[in-house]
N, C-alpha and C positions, 0 to 999 in steps of 0.2 A: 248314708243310706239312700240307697238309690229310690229313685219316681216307681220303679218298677215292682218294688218290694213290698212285703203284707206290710211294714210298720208305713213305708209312703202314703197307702190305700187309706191305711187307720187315718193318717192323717191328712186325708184329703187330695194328697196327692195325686194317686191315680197313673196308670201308666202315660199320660200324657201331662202330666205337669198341674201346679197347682193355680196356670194363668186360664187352663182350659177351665176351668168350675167359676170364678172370677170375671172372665169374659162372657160365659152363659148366663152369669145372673147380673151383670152390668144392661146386655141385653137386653133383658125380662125385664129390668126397672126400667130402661129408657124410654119402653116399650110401652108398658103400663103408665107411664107419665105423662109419655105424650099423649096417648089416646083420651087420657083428662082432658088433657090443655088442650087438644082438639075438636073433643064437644065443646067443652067450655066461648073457645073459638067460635065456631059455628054455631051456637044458641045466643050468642053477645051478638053475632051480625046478625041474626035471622030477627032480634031484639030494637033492631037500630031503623028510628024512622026512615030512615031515605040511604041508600048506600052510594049517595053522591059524595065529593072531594072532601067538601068543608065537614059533614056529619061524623066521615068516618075520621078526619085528623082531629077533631074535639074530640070523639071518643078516644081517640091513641094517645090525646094528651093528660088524659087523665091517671094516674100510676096508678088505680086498680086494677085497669088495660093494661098500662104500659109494664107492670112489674111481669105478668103472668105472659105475657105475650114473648117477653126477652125468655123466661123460662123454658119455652117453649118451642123459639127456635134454638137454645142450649142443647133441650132435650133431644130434638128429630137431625139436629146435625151430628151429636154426639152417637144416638143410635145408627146414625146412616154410616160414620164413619166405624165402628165395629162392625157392622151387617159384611162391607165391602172389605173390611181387613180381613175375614175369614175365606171372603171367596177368593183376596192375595194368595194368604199363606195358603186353598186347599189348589190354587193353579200354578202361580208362578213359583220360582226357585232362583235361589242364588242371586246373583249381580241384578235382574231380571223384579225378583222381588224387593230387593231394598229402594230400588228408585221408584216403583210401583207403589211402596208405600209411604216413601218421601213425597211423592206428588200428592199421593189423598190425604198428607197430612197438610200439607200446603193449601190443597184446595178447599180441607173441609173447613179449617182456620180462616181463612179468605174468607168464603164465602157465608160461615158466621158472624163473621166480623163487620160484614158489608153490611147485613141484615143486623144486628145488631146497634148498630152506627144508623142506619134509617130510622129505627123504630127509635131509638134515643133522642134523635136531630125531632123529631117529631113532636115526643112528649115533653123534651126542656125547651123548647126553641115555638111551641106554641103563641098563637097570637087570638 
């Protein structure tokens, strides 16, 4: 039964696949989560006596900090990369688009991973 058909529609399908409905609400959650962890963020430092070196690494060394903070760049790396895989798949094509999206998947993995590996090195590695 084709994507195209009333039974696909029934079941979510949709003339466009059942990753387009999946991908809109991966969105909508990453979206909404971050925006948490982003006040959360920004009320936690606007909270912190002094946003010098030593205040702000006690506070990252603490896993109240440190749990929500790793969440958080989970979250806004995970949204950033769907955000940029939609404007792949609505620009590029072909040959053009698979390395297009092999490099943001590289980049977004890297660049999680960096930030991730920081905020870790921080909170176990505490002094």
């Amino acid at each position: 039964m084709g994507n195209g058909t009333q039974l696909g529609r029934v079941r979510g399908l949709g003339a466009g696949g059942g990753g387009v409905v999946h991908h809109w609400w991966l969105q909508r959650v990453t979206a909404v989560a971050s925006l948490f962890l982003v006040l959360w963020f920004v009320f936690s430092l606007a909270r912190l006596p002094s946003l010098d070196y030593a205040s702000t690494r006690l506070w990252l060394a603490q896993p109240i900090v440190a749990v929500p903070m790793c969440l958080l760049i989970v979250g806004v790396f995970w949204h950033f990369r769907l955000g940029v895989q939609v404007m792949l798949e609505d620009y590029l094509h072909g040959a053009k688009r698979v390395i297009a999206m092999l490099a943001l998947n590289f980049y977004t993995c890297a660049m999680a991973a960096f930030a991730l590996f920081s905020v870790l090195k921080v909170a176990l590695v505490a002094a």
